[in-house]
C-alpha positions in Angstrom: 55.8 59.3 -16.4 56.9 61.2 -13.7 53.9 63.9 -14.2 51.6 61.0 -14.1 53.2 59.6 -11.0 52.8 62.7 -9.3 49.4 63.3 -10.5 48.1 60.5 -9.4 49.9 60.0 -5.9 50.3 63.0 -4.8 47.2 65.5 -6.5 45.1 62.3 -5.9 42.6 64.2 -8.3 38.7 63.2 -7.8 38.0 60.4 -10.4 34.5 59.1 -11.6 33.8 55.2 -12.3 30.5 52.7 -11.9 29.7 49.5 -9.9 27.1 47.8 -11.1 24.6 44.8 -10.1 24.9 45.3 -6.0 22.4 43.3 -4.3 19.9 45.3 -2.9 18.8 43.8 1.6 16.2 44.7 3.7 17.0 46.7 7.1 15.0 46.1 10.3 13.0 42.8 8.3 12.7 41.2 11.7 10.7 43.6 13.3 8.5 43.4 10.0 8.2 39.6 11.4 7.0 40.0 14.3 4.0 42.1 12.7 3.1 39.1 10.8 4.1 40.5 7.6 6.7 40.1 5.0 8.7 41.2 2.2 6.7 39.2 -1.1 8.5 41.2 -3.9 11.1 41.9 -5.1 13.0 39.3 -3.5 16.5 39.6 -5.6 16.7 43.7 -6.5 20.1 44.5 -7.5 21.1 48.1 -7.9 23.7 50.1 -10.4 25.9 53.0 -9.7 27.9 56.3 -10.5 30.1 57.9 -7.6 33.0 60.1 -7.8 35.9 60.5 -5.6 39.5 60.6 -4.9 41.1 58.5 -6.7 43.1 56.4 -4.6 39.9 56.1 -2.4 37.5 54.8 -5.0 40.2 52.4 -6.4 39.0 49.3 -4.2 35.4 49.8 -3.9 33.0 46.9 -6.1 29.9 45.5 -5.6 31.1 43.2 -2.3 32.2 46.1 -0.1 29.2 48.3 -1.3 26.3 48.1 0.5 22.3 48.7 -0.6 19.8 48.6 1.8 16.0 49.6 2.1 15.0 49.8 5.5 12.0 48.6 6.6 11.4 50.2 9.7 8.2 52.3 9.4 6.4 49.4 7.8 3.6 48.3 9.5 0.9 46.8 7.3 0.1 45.2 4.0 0.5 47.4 1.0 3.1 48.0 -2.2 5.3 50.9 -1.0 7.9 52.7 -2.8 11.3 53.3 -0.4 14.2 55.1 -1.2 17.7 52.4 -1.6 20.1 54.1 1.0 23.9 53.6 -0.1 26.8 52.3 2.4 30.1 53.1 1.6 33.1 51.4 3.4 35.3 54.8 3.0 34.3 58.5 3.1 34.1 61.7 0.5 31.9 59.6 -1.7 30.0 61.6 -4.0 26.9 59.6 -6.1 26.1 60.6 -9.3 23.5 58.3 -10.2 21.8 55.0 -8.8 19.5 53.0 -10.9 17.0 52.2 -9.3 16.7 55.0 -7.2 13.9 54.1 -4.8 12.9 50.1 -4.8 8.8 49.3 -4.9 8.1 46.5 -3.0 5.1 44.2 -1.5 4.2 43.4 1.9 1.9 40.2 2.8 0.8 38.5 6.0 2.4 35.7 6.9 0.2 32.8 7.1 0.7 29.4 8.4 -0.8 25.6 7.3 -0.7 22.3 8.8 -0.5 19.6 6.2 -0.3 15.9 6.3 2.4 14.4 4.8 1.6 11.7 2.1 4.2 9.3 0.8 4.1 7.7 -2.3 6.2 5.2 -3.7 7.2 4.5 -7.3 8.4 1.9 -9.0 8.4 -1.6 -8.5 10.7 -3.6 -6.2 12.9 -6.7 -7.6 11.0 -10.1 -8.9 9.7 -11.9 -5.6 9.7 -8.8 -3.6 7.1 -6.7 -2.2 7.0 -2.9 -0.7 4.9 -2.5 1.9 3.2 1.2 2.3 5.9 3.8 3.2 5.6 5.3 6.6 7.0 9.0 7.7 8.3 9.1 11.0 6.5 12.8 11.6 3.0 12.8 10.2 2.5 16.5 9.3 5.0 19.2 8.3 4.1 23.2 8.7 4.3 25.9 5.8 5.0 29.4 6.7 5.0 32.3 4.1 3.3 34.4 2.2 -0.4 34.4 2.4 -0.7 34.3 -1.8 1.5 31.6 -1.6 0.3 29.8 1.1 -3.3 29.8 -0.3 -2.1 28.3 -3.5 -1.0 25.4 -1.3 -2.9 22.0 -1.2 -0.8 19.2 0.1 2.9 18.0 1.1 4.3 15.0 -0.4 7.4 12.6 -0.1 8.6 10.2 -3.2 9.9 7.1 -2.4 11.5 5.6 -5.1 11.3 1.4 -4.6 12.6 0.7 -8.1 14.9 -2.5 -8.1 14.7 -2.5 -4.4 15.3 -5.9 -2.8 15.6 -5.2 0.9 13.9 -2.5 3.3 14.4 1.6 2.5 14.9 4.2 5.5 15.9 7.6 4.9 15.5 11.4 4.9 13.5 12.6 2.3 12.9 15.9 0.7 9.3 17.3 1.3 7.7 19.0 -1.4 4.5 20.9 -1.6 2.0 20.7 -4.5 -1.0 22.7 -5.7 -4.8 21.8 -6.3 -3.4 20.6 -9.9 -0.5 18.5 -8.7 2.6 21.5 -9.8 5.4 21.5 -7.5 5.2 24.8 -5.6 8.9 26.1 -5.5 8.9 29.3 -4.3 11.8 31.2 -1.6 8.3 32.8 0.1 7.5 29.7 1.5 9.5 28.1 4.2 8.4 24.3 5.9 9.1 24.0 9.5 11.5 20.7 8.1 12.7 20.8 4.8 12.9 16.4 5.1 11.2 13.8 6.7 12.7 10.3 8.1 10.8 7.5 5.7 10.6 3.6 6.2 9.9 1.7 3.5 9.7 -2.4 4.2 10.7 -4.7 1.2 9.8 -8.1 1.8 9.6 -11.4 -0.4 6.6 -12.7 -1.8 5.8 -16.7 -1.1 3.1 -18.2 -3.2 0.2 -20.4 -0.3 -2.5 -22.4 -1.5 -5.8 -21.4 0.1 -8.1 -23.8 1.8 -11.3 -24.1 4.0 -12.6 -26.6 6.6 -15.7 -28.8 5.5 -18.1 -29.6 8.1 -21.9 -30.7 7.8 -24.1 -32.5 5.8 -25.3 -31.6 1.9 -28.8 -29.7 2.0 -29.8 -30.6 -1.6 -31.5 -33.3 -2.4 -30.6 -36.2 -4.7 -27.1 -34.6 -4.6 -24.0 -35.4 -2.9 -20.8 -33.5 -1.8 -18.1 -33.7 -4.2 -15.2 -31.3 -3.7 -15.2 -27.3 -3.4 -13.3 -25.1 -5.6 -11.7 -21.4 -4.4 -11.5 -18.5 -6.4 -8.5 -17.6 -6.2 -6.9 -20.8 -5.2 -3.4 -19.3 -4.7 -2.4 -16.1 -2.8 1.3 -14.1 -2.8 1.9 -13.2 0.7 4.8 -10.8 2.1 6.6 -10.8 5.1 9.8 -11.3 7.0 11.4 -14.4 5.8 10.9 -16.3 9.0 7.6 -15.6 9.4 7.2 -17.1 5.8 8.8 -20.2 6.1 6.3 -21.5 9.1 2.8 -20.9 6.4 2.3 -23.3 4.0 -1.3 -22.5 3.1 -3.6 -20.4 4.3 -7.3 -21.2 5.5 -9.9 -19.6 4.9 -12.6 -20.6 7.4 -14.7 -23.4 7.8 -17.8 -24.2 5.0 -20.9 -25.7 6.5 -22.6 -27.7 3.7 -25.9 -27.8 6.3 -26.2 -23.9 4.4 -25.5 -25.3 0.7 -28.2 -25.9 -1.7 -28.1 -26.5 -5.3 -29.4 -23.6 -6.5 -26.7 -21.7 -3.7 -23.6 -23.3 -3.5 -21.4 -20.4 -3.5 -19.8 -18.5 0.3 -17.7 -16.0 0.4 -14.6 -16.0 3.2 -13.0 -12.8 4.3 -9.4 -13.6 4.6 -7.5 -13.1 7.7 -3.6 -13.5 7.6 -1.3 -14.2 10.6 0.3 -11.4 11.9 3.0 -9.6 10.2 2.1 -11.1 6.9 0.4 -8.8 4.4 -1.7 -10.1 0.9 0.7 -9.3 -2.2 -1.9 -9.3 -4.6 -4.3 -6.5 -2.1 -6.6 -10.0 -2.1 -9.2 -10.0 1.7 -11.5 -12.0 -0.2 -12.3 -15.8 -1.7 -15.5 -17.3 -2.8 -15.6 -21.1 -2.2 -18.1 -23.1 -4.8 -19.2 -26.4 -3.5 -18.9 -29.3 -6.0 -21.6 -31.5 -6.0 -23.3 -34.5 -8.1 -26.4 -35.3 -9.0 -27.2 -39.2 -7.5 -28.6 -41.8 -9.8 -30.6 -44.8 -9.4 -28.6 -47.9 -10.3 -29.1 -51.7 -10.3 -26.2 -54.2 -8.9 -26.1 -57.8 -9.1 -24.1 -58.5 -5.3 -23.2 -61.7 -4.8 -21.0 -63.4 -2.0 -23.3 -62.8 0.5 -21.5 -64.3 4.2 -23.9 -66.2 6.0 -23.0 -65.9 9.6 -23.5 -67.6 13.4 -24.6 -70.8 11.9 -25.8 -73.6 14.5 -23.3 -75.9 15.5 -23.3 -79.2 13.6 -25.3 -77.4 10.6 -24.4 -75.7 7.2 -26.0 -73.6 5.4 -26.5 -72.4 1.5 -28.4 -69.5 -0.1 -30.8 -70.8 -2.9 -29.5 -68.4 -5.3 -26.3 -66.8 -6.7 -27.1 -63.0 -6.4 -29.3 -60.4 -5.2 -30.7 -57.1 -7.8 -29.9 -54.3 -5.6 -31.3 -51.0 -6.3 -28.9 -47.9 -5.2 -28.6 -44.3 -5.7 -24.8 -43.1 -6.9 -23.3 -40.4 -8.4 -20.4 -42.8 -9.8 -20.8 -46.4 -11.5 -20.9 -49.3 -9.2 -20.7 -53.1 -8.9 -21.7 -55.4 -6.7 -17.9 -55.9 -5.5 -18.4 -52.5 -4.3 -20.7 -53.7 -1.5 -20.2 -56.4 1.4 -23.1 -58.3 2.1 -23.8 -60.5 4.8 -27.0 -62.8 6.8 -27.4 -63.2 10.5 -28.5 -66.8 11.3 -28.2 -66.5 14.7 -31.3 -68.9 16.0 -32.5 -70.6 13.1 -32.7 -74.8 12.7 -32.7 -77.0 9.7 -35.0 -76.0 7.2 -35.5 -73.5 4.6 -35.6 -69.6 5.6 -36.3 -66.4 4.5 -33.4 -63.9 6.1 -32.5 -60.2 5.9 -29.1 -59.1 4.0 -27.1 -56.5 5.0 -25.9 -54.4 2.7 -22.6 -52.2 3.5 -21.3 -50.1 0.1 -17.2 -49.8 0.1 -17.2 -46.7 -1.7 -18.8 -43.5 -0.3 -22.0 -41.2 -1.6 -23.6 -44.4 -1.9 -26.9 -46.0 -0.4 -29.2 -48.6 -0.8 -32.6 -48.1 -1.8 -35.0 -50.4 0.5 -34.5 -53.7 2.0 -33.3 -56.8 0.8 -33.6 -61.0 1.9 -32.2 -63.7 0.9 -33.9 -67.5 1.0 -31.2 -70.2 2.9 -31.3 -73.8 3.5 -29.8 -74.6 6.9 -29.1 -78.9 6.8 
């Protein structure tokens, strides 16, 4: 032991061992920079050695005081070139044996720069009764810088917005990703984005369900028809908005619906929706079609009786000779003659028999009376 003791501390004799896996950086990179170019491959080169020295030297030395460099100095255009790793040692008297690699081939590239919009895309689907409105980013494009291979390969930027479940509004920083022509995430350490997220605003509202109407103004143009109701297709819509702004709609109209421009044969309009502001269709509905309801009218017979005889001459009465009148009409519904006042002006007349005029007033609408009518009275 005491041989060995003095062997060792005090011959310090020269004594051979091996680091291995020492990563490999590049000297004087920036000044390849600011040529435009860059280091494409390889990115991650580790290196493996054999050194001898004194013992006591070489004791403490691994792969994290041990440095590799290649050093990139006289570099000054695109190529593959094949450089020599230079070996930094943090003590003196080294003596390498071996390093594998010995030189390190590597790839230079322009660096090339794109400007891409940023697209947002949301997935999933909010909580019953609530509605995401398009996500917005706060910056609108994001730049890609790297190597030209790489950079050609890119086709777009992209932010996911997950609105799964979500039942009130989403802001955030999101990652920012970049995709090729066939949708694959490009992941790649050659490629750096001038912002790595992007601020995202995402407003869930809830959905209240509005009956949709329109406005009626005009006469019928169709002949031997009359106006019944109007239909619309779709007759409900799901708006979104703040809750506020909600609770003051209770339907939503449509426009107004001339029937002077409805026919028979063309009873259908379409309306272009417009919401109030800050309210947004649910459904992605900017259209309804109205369909005017109308009925054929048809020719009809009444018996009307109680016919008022009115302004007769003081000191006089009068009577009507018969009970009732046969009334012809046009309606789209049944009728009776209790669906019709009916009166006589006497105004004028003395005692005697007279033929007068009866006027004929229908209670109920898309009624008329066909032609005219009298009535025979004896004034006494």
């Amino acid at each position: 032991m005491v041989v060995w003791l003095y062997v060792v501390q005090i011959e310090n004799p020269e004594f051979e061992t091996s680091v291995n896996s020492i990563p490999v950086t590049f000297e004087n990179e920036q000044i390849l920079g600011s040529l435009g170019l860059m280091v494409v491959s390889p990115r991650d080169q580790r290196v493996n050695i054999r050194f001898s020295g004194k013992r006591q030297v070489i004791g403490g030395l691994n792969s994290g005081n041990i440095t590799a460099s290649v050093n990139l100095k006289d570099i000054n255009y695109v190529g593959e070139f094949n450089l020599p790793i230079n070996l930094s040692f943090p003590v003196g008297n080294i003596t390498v044996i071996d390093r594998n690699p010995y030189n390190l081939a590597i790839k230079i590239e322009n660096i090339s720069t794109v400007t891409l919009n940023i697209d947002v895309v949301t997935t999933g689907r909010p909580r019953d009764g609530f509605y995401a409105r398009q996500a917005s980013a706060a910056a609108k494009t994001v730049d890609a810088v790297g190597a030209q291979s790489v950079i050609e390969t890119v086709k777009s930027a992209k932010v996911s917005v997950d609105v799964g479940g979500a039942h009130e509004s989403i802001n955030g920083d999101y990652k920012i990703e970049l995709y090729d022509k066939d949708g694959n995430v490009i992941d790649s350490p050659l490629v750096k984005l001038s912002s790595d997220t992007v601020n995202i605003n995402c407003d869930v509202e809830p959905i209240k369900q509005v009956d949709v109407k329109v406005d009626i103004t005009g006469v019928l143009n169709a002949s031997g028809y009359v106006y019944r109701n109007y239909t619309v297709k779709p007759d409900k819509l799901n708006i979104t908005g703040k809750t506020e702004v909600l609770d003051g709609i209770s339907s939503i109209n449509a426009g107004t619906l001339d029937l002077g421009g409805i026919t028979y044969t063309n009873n259908t309009k379409k309306f272009t929706v417009v919401l109030p502001d800050n309210v947004t269709s649910a459904d992605g509905v900017t259209e309804v079609e109205v369909t005017v309801q109308m009925d054929a009218l048809v020719e009809r017979v009444v018996e009307v009786g109680n016919i008022a005889l009115n302004n007769v001459k003081d000191g006089c009465q009068a009577k009507l000779t018969g009970d009732k009148l046969s009334v012809k009409v046009m309606s789209a519904d049944d009728v009776s003659g209790g669906d019709f006042s009916a009166s006589a002006d006497l105004s004028g007349l003395d005692k005697g028999a007279h033929t007068v005029p009866v006027t004929l007033t229908p209670k109920k609408q898309n009624v008329s009376v066909v032609g005219n009518y009298t009535a025979e009275v004896v004034i006494e």
